[in-house]
C-alpha positions as CSV (number, residue, x, y, z in Angstrom):
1,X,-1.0,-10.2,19.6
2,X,2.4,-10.6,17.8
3,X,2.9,-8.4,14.8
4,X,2.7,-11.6,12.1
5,X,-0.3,-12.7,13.5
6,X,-1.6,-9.4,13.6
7,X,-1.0,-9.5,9.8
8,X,-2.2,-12.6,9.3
9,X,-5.4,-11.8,10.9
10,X,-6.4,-8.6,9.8
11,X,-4.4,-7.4,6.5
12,X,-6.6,-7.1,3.4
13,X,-3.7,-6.3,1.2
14,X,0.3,-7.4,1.5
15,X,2.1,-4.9,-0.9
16,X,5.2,-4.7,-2.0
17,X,7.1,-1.5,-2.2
18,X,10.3,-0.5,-3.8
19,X,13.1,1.0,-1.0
20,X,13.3,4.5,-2.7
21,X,9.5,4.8,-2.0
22,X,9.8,2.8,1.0
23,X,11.7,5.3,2.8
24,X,9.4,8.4,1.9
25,X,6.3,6.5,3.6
26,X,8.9,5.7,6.6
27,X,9.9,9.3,6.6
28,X,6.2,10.6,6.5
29,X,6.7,12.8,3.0
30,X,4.2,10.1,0.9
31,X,0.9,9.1,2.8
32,X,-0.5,7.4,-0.8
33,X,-0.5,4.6,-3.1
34,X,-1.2,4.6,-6.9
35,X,-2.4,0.8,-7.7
36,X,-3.5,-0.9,-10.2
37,X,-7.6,-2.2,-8.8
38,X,-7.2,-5.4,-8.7
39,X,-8.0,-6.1,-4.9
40,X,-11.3,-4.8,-4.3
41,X,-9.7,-2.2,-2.3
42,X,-11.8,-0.1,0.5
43,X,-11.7,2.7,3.0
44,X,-10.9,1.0,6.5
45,X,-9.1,-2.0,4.8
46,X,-5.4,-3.2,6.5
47,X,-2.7,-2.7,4.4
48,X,1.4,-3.7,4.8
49,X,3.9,-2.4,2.5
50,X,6.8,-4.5,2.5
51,X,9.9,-3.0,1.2
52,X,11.2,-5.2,-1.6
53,X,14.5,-5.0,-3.7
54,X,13.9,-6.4,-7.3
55,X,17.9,-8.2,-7.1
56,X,17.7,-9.2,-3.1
57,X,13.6,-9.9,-2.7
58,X,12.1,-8.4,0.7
59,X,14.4,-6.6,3.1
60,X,12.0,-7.5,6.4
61,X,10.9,-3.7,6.7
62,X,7.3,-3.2,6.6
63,X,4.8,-0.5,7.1
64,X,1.0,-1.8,8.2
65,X,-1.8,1.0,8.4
66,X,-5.2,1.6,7.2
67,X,-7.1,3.1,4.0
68,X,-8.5,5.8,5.0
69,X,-9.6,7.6,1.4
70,X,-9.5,6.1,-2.3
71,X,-9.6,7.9,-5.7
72,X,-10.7,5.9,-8.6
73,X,-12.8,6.0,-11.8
74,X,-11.3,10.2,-12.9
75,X,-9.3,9.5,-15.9
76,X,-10.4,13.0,-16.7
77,X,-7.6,14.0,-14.2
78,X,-5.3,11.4,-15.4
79,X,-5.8,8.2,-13.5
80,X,-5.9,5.6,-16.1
81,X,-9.1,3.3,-16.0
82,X,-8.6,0.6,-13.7
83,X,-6.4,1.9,-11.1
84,X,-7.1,3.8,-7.9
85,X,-4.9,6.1,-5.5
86,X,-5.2,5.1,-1.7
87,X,-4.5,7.3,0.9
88,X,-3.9,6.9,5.0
């Protein structure tokens, strides 16, 4: 199966992600996402990141893996109500 339609079949959640944070998932030094809930996000869910310049729009790199742990409803530990952090 090709990657798009590997996308298209199975991703849950098409992101988009700024370069500078881009490259630190790339590079292996960030293995999370803080979101806003909105998605009905859960563990084992597909997700791409697609790196995407505000002045230029996507740059055609993209990241695809799965949610493998999610933090939600602390704001005792400062995560504002109504967003979760994902991690893979």
């Amino acid at each position: 199966m090709d990657r798009d339609k590997f996308i298209e079949r199975f991703v849950e959640h098409d992101l988009k992600i700024l370069p500078e944070y881009f490259d630190d998932v790339i590079s292996g030094r960030k293995k999370f996402e803080l979101r806003k809930n909105d998605r009905d996000y859960k563990v084992h869910d597909f997700f791409v990141l697609r790196e995407w310049e505000p002045d230029k729009g996507y740059t055609g790199r993209d990241y695809i893996n799965i949610i493998g742990y999610i933090l939600k409803d602390c704001p005792e530990y400062g995560l504002m109500d109504g967003y979760i952090i994902f991690g893979w």
